[in-house]
Backbone bond lengths (Angstrom), bond angles and torsions (degrees), N, CA, C in turn:
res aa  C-N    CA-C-N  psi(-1)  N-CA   C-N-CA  omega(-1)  CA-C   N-CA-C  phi
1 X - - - 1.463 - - 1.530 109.13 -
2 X 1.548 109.03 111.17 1.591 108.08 159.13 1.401 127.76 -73.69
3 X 1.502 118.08 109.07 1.475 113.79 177.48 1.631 117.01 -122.18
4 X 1.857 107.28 122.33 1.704 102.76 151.85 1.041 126.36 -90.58
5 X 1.573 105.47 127.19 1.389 111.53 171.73 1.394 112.38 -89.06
6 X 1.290 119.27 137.33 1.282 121.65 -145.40 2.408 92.05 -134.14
7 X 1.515 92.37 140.96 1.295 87.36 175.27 1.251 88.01 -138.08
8 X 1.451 126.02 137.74 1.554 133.63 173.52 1.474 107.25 -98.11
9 X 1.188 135.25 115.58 1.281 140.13 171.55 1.611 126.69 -121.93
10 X 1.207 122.58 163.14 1.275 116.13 177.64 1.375 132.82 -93.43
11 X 1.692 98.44 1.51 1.656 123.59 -165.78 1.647 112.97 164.57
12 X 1.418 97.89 149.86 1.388 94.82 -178.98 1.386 110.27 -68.02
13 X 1.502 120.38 172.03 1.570 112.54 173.50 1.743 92.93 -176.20
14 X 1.263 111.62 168.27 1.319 131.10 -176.94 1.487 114.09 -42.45
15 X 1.828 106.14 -47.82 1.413 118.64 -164.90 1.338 101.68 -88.19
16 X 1.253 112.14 -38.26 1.446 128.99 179.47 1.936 100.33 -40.53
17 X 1.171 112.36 -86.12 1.498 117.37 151.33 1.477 149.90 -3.65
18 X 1.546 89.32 -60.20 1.570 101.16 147.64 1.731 137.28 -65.10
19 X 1.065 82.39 -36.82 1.696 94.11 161.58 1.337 124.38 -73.18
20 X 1.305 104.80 -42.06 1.716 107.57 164.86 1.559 103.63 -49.62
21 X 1.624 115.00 -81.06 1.514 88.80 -170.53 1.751 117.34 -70.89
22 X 1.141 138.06 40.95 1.085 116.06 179.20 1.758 77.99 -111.52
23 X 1.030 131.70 -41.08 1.878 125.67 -171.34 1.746 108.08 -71.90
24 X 0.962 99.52 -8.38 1.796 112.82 -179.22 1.899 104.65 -93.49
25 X 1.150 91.11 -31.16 1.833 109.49 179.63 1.463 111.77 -75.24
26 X 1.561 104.03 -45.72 1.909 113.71 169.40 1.492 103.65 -83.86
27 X 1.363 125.18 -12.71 1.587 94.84 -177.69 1.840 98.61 -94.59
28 X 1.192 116.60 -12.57 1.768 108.57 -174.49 1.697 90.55 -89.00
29 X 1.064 131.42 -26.49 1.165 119.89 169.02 1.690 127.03 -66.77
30 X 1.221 111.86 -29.44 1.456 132.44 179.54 1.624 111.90 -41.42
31 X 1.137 107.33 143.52 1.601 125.42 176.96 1.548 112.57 -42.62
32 X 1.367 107.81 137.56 1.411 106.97 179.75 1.618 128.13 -45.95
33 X 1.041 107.18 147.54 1.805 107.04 -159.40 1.296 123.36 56.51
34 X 1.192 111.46 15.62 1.581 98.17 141.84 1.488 131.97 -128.45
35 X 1.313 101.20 133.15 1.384 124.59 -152.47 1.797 90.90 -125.43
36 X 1.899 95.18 151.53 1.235 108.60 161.68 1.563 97.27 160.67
37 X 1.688 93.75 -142.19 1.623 112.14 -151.24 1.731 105.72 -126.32
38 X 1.197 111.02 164.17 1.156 115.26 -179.06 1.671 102.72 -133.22
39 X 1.119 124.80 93.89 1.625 124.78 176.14 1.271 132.70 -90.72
40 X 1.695 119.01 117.25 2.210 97.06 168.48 1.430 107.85 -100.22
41 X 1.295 96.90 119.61 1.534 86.21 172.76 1.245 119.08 -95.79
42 X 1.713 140.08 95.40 1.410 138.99 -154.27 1.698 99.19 -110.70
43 X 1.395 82.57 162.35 1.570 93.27 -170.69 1.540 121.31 -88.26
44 X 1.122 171.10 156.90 1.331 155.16 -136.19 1.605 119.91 -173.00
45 X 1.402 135.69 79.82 1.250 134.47 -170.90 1.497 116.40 -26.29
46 X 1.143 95.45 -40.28 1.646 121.03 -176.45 1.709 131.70 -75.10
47 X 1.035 103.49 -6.43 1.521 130.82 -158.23 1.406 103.18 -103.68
48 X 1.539 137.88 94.09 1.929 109.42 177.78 1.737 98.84 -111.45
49 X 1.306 116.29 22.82 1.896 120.57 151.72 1.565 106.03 -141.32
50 X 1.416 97.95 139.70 1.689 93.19 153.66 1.338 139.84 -32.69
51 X 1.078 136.52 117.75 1.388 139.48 175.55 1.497 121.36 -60.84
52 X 1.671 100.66 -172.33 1.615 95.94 -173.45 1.782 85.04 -110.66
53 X 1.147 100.14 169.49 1.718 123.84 179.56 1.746 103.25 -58.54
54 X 1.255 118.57 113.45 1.542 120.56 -172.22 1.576 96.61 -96.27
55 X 1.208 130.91 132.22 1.966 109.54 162.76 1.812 88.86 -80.53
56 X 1.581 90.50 167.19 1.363 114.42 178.72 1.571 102.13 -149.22
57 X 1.410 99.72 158.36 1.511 104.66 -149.02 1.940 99.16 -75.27
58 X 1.044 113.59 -11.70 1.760 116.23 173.86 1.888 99.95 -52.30
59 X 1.637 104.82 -47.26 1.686 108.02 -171.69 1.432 82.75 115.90
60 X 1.203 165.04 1.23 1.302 143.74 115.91 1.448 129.55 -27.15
61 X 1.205 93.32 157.55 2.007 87.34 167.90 1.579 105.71 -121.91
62 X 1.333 118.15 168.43 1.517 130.19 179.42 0.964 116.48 -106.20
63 X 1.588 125.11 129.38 1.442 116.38 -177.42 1.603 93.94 -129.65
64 X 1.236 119.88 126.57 1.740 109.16 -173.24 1.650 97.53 -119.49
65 X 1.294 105.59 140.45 1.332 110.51 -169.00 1.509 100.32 -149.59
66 X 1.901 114.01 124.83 1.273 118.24 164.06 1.612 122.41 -28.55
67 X 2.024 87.69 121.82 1.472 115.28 175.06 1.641 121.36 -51.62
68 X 1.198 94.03 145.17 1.976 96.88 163.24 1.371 108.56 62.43
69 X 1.598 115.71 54.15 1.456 111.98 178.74 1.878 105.13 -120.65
70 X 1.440 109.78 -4.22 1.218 135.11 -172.24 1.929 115.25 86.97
71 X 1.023 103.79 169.46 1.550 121.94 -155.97 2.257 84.61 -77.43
72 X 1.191 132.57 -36.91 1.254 123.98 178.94 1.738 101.64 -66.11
73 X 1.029 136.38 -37.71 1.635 133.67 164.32 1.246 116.78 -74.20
74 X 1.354 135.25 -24.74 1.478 119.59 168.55 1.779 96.73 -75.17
75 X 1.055 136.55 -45.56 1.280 114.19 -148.24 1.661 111.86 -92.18
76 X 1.912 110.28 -14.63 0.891 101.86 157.29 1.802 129.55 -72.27
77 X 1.539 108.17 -27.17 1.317 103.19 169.29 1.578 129.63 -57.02
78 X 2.041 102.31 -23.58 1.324 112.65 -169.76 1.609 96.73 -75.36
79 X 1.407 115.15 -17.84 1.548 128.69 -172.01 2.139 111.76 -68.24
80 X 1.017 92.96 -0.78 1.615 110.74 -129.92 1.558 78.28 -125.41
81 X 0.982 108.90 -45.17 1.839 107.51 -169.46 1.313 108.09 -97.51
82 X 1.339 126.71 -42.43 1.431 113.12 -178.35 1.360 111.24 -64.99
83 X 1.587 105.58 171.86 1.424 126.67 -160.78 2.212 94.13 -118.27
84 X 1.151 104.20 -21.01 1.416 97.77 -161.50 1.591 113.68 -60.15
85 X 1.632 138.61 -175.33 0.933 141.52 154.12 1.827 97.56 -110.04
86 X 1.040 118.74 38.66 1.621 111.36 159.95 1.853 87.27 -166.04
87 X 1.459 119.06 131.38 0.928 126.62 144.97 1.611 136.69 -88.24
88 X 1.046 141.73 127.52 1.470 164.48 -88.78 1.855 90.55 -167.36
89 X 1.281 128.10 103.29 1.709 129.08 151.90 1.499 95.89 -94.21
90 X 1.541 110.93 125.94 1.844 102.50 123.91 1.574 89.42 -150.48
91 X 1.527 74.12 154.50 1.581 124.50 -179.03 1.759 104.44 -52.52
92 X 0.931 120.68 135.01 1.653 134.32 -172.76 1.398 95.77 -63.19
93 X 1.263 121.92 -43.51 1.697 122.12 174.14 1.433 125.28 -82.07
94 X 1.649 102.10 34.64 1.682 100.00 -179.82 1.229 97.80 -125.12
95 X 1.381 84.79 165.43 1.873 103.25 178.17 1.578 104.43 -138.25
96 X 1.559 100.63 104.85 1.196 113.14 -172.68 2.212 110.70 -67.16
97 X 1.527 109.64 136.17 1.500 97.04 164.13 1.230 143.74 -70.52
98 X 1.276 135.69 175.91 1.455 111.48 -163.44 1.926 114.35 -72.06
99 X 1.248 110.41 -26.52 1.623 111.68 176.95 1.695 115.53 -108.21
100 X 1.513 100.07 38.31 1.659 122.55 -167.18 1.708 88.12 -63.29
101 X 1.358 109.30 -76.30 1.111 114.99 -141.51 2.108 96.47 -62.74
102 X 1.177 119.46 -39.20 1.616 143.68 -162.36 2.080 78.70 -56.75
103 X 1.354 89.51 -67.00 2.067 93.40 -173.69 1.834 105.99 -50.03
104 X 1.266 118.00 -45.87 1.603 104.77 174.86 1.112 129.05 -90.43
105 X 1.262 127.14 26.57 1.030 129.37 174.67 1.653 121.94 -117.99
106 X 1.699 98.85 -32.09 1.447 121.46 158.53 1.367 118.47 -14.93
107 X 1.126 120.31 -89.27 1.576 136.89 176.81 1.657 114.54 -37.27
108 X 1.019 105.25 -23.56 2.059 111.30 -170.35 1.397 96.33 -88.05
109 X 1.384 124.38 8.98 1.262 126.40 173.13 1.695 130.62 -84.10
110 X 1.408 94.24 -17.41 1.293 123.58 168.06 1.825 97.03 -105.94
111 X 1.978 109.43 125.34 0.628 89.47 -159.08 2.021 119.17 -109.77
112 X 1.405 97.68 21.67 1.294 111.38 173.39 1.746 103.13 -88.78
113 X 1.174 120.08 32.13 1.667 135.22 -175.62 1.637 95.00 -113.75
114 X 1.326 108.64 115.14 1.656 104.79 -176.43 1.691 101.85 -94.87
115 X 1.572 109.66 -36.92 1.276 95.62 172.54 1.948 103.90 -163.24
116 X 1.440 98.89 -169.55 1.489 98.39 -170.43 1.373 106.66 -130.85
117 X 1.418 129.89 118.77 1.148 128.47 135.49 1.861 151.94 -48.48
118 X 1.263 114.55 104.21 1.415 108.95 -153.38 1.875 115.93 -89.24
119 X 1.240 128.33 160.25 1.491 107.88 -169.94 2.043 91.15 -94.12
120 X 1.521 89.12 -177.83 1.897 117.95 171.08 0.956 113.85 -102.17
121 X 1.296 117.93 172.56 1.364 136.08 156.32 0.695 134.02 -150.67
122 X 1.479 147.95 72.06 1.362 169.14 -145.69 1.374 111.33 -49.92
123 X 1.278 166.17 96.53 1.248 156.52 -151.43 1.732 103.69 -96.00
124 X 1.422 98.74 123.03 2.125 114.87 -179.29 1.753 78.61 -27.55
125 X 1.484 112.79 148.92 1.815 135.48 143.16 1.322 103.69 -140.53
126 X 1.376 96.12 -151.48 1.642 111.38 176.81 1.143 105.87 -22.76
127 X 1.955 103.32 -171.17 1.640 129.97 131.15 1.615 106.94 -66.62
128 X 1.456 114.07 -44.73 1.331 125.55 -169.07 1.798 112.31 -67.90
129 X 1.399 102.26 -41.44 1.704 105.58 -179.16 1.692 115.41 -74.10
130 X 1.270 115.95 -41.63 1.648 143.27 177.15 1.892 94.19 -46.98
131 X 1.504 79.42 -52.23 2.178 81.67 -174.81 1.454 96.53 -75.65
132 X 1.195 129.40 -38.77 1.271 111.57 -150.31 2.187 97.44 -82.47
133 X 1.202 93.15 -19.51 1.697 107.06 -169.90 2.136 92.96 -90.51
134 X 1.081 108.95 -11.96 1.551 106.04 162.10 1.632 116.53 -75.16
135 X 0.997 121.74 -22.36 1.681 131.86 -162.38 1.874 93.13 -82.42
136 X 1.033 121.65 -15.98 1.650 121.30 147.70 1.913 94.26 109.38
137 X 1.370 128.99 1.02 0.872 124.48 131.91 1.651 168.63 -6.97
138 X 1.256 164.27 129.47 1.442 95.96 -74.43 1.784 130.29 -55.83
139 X 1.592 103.55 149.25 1.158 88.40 142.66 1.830 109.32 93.29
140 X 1.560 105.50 -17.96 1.092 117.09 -159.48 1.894 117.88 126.02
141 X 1.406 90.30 -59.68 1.358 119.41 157.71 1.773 91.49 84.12
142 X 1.229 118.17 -151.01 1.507 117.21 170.25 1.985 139.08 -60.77
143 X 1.901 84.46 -14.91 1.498 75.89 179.55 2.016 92.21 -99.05
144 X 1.460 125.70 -1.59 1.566 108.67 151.10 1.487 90.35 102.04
145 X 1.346 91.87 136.39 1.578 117.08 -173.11 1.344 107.54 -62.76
146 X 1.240 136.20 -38.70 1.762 131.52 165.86 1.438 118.74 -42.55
147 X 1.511 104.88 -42.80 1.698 115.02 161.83 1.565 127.29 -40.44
148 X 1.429 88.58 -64.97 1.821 103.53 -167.31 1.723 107.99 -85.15
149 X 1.593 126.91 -16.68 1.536 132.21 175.84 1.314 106.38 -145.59
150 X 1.221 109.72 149.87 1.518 146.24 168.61 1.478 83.22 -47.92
151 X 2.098 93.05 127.98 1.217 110.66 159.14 1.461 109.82 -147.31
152 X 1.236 126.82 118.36 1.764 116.33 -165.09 1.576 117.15 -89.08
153 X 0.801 121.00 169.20 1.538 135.74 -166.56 1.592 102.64 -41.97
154 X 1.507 114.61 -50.85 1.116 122.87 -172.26 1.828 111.06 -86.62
155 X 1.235 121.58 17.31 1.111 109.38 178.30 1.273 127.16 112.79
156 X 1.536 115.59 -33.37 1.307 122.68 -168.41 1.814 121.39 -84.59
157 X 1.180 97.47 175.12 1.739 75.16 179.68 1.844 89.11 -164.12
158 X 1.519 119.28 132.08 1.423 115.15 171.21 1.235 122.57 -63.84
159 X 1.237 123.93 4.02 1.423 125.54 -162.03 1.950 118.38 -124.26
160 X 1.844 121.85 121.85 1.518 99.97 177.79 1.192 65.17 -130.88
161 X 2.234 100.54 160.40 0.960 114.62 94.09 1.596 141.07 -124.09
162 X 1.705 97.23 -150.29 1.668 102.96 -124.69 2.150 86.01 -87.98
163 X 1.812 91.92 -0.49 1.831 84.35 170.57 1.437 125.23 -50.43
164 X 1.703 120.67 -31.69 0.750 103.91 -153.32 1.937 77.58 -174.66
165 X 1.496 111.57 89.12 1.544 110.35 156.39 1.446 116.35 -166.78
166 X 0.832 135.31 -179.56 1.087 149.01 -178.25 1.874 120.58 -136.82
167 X 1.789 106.95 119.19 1.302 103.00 -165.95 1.467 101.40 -128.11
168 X 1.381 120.68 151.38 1.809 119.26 160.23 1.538 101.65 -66.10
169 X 1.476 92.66 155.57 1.341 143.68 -155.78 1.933 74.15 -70.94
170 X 1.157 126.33 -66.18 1.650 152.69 -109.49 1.581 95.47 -110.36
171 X 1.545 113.67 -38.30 1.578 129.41 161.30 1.812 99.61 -26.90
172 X 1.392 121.02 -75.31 1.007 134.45 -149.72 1.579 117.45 -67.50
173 X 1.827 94.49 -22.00 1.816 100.79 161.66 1.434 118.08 -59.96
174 X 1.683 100.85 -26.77 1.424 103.80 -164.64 1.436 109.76 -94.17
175 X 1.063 97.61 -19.37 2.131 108.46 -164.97 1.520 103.44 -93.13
176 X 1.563 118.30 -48.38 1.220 138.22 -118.61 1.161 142.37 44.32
177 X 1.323 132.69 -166.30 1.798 101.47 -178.25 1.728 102.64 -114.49
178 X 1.532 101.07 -151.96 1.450 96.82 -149.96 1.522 97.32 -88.94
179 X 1.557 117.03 150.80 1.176 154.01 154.33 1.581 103.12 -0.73
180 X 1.289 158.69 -173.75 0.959 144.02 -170.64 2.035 90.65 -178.33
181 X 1.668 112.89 -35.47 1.444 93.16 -169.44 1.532 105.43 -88.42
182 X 1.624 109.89 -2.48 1.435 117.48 -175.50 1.719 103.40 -80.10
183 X 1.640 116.66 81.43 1.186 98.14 -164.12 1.873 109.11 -116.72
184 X 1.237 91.29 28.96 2.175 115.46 164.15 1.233 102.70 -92.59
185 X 1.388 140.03 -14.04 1.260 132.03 -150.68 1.169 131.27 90.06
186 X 1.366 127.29 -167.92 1.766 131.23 -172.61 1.714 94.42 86.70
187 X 1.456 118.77 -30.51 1.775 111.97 -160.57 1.368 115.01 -53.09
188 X 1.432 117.87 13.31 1.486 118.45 165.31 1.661 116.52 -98.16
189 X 1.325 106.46 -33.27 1.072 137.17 154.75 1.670 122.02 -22.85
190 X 1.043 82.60 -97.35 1.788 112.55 147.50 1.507 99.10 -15.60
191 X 1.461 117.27 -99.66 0.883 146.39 -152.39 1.766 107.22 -45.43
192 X 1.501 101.70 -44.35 1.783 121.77 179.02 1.822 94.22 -59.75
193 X 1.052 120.93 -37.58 1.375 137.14 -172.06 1.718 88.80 -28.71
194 X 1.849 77.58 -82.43 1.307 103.92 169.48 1.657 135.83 -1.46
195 X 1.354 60.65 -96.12 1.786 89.84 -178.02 2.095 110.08 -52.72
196 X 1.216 129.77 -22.41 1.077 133.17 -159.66 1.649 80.64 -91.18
197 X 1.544 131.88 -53.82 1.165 151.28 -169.79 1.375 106.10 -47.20
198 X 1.407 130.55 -50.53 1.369 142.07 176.07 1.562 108.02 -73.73
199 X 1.502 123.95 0.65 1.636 104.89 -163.14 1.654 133.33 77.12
200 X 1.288 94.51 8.37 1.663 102.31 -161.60 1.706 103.39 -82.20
201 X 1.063 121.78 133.60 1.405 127.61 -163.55 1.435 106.46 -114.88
202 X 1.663 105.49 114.74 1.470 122.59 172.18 1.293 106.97 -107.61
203 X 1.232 128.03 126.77 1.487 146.65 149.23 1.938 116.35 -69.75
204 X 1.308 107.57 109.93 1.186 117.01 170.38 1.607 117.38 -89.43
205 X 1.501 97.66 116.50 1.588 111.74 -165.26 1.290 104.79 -95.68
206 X 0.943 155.17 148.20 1.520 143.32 -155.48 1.882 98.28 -133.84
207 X 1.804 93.48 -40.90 1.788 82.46 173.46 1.726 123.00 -90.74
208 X 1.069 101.35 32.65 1.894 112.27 168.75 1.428 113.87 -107.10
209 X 1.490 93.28 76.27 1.760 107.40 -167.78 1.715 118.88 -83.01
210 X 1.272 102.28 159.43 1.499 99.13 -171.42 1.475 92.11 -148.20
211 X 1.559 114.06 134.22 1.854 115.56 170.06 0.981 115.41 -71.25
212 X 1.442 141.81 128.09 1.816 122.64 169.71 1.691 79.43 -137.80
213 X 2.147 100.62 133.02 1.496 114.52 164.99 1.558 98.04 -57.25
214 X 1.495 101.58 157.02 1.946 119.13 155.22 1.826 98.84 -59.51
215 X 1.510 98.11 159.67 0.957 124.34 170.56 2.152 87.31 -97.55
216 X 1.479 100.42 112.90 1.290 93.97 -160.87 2.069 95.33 -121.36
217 X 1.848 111.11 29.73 1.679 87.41 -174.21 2.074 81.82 -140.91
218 X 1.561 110.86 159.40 1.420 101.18 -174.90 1.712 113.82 -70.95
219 X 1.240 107.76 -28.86 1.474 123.77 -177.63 1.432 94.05 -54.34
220 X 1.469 134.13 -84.88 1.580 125.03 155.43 1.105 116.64 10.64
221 X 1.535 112.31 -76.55 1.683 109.55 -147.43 1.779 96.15 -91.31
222 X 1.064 111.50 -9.48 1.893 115.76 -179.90 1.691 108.02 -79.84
223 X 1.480 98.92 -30.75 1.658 98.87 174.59 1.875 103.65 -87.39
224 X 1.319 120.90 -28.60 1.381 112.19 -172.91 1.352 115.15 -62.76
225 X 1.974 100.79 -34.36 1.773 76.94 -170.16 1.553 103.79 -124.43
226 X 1.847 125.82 21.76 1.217 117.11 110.56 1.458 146.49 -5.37
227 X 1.148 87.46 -73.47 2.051 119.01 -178.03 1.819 97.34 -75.04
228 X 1.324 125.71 -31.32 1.808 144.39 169.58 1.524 100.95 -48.17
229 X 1.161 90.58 -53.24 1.622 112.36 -176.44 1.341 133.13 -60.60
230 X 1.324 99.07 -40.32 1.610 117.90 169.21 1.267 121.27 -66.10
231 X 1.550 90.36 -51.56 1.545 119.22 174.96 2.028 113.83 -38.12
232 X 1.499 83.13 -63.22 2.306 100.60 175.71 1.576 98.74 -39.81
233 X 1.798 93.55 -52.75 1.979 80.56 -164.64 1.779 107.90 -69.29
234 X 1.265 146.40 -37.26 0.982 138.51 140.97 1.338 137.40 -8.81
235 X 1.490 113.33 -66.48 1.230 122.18 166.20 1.583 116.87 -53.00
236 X 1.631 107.56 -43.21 1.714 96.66 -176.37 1.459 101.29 -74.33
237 X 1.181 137.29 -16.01 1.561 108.99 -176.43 1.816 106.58 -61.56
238 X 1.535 113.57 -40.68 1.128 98.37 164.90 1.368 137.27 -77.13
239 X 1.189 132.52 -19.46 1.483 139.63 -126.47 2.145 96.84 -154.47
240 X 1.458 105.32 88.86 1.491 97.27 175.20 2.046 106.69 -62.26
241 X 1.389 103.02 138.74 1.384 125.25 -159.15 1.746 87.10 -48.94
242 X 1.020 120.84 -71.13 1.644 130.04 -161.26 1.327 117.92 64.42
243 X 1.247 107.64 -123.95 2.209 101.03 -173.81 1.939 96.12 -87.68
244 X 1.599 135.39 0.00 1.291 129.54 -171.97 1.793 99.66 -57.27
245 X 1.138 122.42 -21.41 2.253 125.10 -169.19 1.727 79.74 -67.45
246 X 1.291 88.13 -63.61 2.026 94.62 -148.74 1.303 99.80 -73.48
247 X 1.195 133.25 -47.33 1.869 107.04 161.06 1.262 137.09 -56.81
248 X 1.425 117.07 -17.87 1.492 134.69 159.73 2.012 81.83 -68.03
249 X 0.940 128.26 -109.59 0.894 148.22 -145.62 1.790 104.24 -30.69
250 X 1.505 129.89 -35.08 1.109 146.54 171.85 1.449 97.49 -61.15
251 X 1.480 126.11 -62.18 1.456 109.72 -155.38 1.547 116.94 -53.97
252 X 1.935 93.94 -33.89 1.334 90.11 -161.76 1.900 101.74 -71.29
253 X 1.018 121.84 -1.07 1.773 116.74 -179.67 1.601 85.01 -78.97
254 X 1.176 136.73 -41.70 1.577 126.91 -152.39 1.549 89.13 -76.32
255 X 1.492 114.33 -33.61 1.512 105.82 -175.18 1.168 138.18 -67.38
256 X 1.549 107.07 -17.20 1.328 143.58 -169.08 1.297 113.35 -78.74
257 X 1.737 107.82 -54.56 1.491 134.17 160.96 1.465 102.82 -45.13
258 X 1.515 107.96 -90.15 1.354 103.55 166.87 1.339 127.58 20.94
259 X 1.324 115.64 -74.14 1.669 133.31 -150.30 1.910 98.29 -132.79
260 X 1.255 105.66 15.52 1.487 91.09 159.82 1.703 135.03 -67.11
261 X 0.944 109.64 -5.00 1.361 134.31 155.97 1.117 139.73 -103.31
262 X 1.384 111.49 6.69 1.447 140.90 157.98 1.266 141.63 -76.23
263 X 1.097 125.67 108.26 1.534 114.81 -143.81 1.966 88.71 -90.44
264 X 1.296 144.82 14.18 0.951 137.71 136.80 1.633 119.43 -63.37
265 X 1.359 97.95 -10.74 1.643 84.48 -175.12 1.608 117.84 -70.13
266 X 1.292 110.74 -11.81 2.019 92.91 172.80 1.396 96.83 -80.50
267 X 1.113 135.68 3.61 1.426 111.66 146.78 1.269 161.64 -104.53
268 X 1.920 89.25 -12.33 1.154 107.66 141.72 1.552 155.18 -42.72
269 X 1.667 84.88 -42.41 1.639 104.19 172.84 1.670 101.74 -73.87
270 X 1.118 150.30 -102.80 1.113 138.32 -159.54 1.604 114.35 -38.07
271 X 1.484 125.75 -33.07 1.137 117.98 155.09 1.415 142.03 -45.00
272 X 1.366 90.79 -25.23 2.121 102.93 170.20 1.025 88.77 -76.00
273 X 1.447 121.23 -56.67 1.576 118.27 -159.47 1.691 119.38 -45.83
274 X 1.435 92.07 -50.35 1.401 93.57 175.57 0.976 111.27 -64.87
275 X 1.192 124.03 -89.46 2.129 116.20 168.89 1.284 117.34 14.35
276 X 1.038 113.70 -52.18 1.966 121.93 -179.14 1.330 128.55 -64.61
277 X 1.807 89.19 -51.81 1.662 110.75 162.04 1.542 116.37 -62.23
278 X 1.322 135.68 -49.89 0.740 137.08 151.31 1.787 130.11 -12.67
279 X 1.693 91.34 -70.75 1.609 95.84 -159.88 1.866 90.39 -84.38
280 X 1.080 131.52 -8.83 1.554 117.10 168.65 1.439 97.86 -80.12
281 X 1.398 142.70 -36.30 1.391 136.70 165.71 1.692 110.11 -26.27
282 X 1.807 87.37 -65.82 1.458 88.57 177.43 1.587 139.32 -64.31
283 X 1.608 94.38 -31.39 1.775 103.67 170.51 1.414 114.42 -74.45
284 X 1.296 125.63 -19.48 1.671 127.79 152.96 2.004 104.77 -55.18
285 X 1.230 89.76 -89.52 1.747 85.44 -172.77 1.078 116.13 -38.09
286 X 1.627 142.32 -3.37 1.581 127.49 -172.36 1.875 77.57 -118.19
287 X 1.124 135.28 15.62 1.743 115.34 170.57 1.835 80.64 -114.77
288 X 0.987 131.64 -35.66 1.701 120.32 -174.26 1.484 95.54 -72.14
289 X 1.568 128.64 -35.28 2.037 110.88 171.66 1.343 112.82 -61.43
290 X 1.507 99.72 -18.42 1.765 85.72 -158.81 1.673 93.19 -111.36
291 X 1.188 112.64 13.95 2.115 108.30 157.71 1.214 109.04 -93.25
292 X 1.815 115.96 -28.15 1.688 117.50 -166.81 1.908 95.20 -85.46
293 X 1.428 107.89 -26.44 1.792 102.10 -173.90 1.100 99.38 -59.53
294 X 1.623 128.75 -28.33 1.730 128.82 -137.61 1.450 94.45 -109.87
295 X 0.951 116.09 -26.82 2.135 125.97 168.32 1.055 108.79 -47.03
């Protein structure tokens, strides 16, 4: 099995780095026959085309590609550069476990498996981060990806994202890739749309773990689901809403349940609240850009 592991970033940085060689460290360690690449594809003020593949001393390579085009154009460009027949997301803020990569890759072994969904792990913070990493965030976040998306009896689930999965090369003939004007986010979203639309079958692996800290300050979580917000109105120009309100709207009762015995829960509750308020903040301001674009 050829696999790039692919990290989308906005710039190089210390951690950024470390992660490079720590996914370069699990892929030479990796099970026999599988072979591949380890890629960052960072974003570059300076850059107005994609670059060529740089090595860097982690055993990664560099791919620098013009800034501020949104997260659906970096990852299709990262799509664009690798060499693998399985593409590999994680998030610049993860910390993969030691048999991460061995658990997501498992399942693609069977080969009517188009791709794999990987689990989180929220790392202990605050009172304030713990609540704010309960709201199912990334990823699921602490109350767990079965919570926040469809997962069926047998495993599967219509929904990745790009924190933490693993997809065929060959998916993307069938899907196409991600969205490019959706550039607030959701373009995984989107994209799951997709992919559920074509029949494409993801297996949600639960032991292909990855560390990600809480978003543990309010400024944080006021811009996350702001930008959430923007993101919804985006998504519906493509994507009519359908049952996505009332399963959004369901998890958060399971979340509620959840932690009714939780003495984080008075903060939870106004924390949904806000979240909500919030992301209609944001789905207002992205319908007032798009009356002033149309002026």
């Amino acid at each position: 099995m050829n696999v790039s592991i692919i990290i989308v970033t906005r710039g190089m940085s210390e951690l950024v780095d470390t992660l490079a060689k720590r996914l370069s460290s699990l892929l030479s360690e990796a099970a026999p026959g599988v072979v591949g690449e380890v890629l960052v594809v960072a974003e570059d003020l300076a850059v107005e085309e994609p670059g060529t593949r740089v090595p860097l001393d982690s055993g990664a390579l560099l791919v620098r590609i013009p800034a501020k085009r949104g997260l659906g154009y970096n990852r299709n460009r990262a799509i664009e550069a690798a060499q693998g027949d399985v593409i590999v997301f994680v998030d610049d803020d993860c910390w993969p476990a030691d048999d991460w990569l061995g658990e997501l890759l498992s399942p693609l072994a069977d080969l009517s498996i188009d791709g794999v969904m990987g689990n989180v792990h929220i790392r202990p913070s605050s009172f304030l981060g713990d609540s704010i990493s309960a709201l199912g965030f990334p990823g699921g976040g602490t109350a767990g990806f079965e919570v926040m998306f469809p997962v069926d009896v047998e495993g599967f689930t219509p929904h990745i994202s790009t924190l933490n999965c693993a997809l065929r090369q060959t998916m993307f003939s069938r899907v196409g890739t991600f969205d490019e004007s959706m550039v607030a986010g959701a373009e995984d979203g989107e994209f799951s749309h997709r992919m559920a639309s074509a029949g494409v079958r993801v297996k949600f692996q639960p032991t292909a773990m990855v560390d990600h800290a809480a978003r543990d300050s309010l400024t944080e979580f006021a811009r996350w689901f702001f930008r959430r917000g923007r993101a919804a109105r985006q998504y519906s120009r493509k994507v009519a809403p359908g049952g996505a309100i009332g399963r959004r709207i369901a998890s958060y009762g399971r979340i509620v349940w959840m932690h009714r015995t939780d003495p984080k829960l008075v903060a939870i509750v106004p924390l949904l609240a806000a979240s909500v308020l919030l992301q209609q903040a944001g789905f207002i301001r992205e319908l007032i850009a798009e009356k002033r674009a149309c002026d």
